[in-house]
N, CA, C and O of each residue as an XYZ file, in Angstrom:
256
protein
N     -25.870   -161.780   -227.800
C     -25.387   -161.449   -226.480
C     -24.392   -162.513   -226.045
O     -24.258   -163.617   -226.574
N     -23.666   -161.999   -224.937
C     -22.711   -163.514   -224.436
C     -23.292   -163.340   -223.043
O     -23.527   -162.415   -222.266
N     -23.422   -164.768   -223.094
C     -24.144   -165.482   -221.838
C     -23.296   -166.702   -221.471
O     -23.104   -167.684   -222.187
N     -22.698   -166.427   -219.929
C     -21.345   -167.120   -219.429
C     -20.504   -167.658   -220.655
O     -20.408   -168.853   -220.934
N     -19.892   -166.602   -221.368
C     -18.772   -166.606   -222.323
C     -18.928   -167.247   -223.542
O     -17.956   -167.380   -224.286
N     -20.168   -167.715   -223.881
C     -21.183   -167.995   -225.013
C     -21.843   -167.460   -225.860
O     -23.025   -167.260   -225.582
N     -21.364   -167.059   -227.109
C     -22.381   -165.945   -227.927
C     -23.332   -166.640   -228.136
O     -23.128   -167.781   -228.550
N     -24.753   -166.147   -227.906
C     -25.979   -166.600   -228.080
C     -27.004   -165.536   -229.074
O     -26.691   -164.353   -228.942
N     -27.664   -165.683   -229.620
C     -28.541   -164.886   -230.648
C     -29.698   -164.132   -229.913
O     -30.719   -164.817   -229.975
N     -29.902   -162.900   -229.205
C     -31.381   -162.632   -228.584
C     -32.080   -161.824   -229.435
O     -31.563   -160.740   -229.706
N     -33.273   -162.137   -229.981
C     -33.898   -161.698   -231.172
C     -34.609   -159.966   -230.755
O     -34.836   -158.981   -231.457
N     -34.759   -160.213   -229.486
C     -35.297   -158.551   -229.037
C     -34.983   -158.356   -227.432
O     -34.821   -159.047   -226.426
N     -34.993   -157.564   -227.662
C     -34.941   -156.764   -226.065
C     -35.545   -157.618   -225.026
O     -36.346   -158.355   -225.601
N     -35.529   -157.878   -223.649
C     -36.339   -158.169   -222.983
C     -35.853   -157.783   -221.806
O     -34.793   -157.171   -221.672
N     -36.644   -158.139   -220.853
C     -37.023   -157.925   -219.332
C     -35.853   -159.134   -218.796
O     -36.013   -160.335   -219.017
N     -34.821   -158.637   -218.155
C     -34.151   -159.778   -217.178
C     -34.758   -161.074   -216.415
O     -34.216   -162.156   -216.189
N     -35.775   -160.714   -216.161
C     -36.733   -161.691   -215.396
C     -37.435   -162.435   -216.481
O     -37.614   -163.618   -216.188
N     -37.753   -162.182   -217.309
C     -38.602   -162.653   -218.641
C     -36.980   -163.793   -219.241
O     -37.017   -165.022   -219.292
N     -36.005   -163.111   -219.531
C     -34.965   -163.798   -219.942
C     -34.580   -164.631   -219.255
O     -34.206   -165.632   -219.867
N     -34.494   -164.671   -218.121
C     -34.056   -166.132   -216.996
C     -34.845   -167.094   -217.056
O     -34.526   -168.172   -217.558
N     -36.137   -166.814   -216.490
C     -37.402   -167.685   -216.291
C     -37.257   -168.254   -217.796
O     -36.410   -169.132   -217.630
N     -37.505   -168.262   -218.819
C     -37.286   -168.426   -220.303
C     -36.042   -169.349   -220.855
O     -36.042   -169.975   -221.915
N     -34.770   -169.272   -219.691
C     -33.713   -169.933   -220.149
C     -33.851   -171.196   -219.276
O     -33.307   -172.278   -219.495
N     -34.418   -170.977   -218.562
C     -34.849   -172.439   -217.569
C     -34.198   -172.147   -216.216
O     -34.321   -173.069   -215.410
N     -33.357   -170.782   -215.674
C     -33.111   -170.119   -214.170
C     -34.143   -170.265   -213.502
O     -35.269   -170.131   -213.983
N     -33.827   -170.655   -211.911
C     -34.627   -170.942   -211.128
C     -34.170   -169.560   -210.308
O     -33.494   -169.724   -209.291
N     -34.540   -168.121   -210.745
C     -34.259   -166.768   -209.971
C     -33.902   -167.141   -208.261
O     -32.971   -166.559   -207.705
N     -34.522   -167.891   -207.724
C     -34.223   -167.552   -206.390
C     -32.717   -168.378   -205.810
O     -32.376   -168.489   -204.632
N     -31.882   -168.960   -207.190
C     -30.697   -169.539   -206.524
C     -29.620   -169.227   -207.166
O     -28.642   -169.895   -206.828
N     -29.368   -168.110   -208.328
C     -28.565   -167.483   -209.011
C     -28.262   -166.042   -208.577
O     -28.985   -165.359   -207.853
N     -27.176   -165.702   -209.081
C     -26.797   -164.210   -208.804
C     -26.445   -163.723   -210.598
O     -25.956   -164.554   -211.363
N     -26.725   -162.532   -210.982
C     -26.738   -162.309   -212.419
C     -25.556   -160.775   -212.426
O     -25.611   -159.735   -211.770
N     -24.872   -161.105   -213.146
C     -23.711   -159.839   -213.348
C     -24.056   -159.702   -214.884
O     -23.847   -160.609   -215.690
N     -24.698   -158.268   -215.264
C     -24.665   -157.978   -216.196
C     -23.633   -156.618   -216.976
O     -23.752   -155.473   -216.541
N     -22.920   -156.846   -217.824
C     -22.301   -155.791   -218.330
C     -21.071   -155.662   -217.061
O     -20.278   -154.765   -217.346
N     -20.881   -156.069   -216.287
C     -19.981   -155.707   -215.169
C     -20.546   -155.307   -214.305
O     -19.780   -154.635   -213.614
N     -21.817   -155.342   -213.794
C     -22.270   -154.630   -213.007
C     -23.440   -156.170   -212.030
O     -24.319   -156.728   -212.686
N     -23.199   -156.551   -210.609
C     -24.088   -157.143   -209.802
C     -25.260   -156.304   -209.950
O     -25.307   -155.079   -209.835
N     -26.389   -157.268   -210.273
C     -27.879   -156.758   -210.806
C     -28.843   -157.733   -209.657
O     -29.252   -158.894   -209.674
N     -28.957   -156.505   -208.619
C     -30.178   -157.092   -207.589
C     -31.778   -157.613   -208.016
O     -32.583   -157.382   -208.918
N     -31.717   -158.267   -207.060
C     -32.687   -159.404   -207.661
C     -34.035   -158.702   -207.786
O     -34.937   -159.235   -208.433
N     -34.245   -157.208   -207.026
C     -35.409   -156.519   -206.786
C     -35.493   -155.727   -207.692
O     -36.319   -154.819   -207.601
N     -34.555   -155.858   -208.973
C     -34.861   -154.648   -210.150
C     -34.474   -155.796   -211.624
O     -33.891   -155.301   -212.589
N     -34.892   -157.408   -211.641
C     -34.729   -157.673   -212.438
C     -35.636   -158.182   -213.562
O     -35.561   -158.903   -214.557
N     -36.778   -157.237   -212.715
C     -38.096   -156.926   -213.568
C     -37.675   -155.724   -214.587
O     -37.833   -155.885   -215.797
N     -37.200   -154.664   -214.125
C     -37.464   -153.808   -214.420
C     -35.791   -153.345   -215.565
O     -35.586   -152.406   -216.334
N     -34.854   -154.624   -215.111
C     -33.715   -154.514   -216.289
C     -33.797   -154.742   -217.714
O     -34.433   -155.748   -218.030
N     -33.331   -154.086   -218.601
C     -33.547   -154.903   -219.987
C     -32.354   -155.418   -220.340
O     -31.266   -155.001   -219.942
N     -32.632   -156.794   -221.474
C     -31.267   -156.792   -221.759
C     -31.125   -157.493   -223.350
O     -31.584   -158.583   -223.690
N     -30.503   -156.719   -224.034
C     -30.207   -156.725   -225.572
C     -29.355   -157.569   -226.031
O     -29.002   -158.427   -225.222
N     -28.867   -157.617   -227.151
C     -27.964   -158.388   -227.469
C     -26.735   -157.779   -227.423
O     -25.736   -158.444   -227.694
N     -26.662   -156.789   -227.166
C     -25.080   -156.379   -226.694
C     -24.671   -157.072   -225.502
O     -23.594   -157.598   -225.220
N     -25.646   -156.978   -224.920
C     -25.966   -157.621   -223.139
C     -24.470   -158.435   -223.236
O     -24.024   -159.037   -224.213
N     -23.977   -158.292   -222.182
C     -22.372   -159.887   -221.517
C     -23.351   -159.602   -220.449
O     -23.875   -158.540   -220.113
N     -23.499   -161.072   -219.894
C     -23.941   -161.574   -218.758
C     -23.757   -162.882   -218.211
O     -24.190   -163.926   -218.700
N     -22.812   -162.707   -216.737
C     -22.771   -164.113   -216.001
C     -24.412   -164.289   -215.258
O     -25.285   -163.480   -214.944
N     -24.269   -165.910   -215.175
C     -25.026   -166.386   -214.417
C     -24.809   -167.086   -213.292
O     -25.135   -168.246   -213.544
N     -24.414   -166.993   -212.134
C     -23.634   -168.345   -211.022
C     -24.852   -168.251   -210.501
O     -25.677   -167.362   -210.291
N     -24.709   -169.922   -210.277
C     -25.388   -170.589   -209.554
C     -25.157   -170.770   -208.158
O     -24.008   -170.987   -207.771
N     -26.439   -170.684   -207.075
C     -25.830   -170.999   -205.864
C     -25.836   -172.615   -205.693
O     -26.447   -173.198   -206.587
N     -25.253   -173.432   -204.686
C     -24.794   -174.458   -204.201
C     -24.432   -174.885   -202.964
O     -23.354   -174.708   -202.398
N     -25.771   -175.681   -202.426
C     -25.336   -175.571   -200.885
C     -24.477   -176.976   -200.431
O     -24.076   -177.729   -201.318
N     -24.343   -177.135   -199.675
C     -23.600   -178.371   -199.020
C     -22.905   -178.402   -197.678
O     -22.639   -177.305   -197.186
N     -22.642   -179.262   -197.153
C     -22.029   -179.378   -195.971
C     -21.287   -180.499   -195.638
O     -20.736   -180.571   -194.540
């Protein structure tokens, strides 16, 4: 799969949420664009994602 413009090896299918938590994402401060498509945070149980998968990851960043 490419993960922020990185080919990476994913050995099977998995659950979006299973794949973050797993890469060391802290879900509640990222936004995830998969395939071209913004992927809400309330269905990223229920996304899969293969090794075809392209997926950004941005991070949020607060400051003032």
């Amino acid at each position: 799969m490419k993960l922020n413009g990185q080919y990476i090896k994913l050995e099977e299918t998995q659950h979006l949420d299973n794949f973050l938590k797993a890469s060391g994402y802290n879900i509640d401060t990222i936004a995830v664009e998969l395939n071209g498509e913004i992927i809400p945070k309330s269905v990223y149980c229920d996304t899969l994602v293969d090794d075809a998968a392209e997926m950004e990851v941005v991070r949020f960043v607060g400051g003032g």
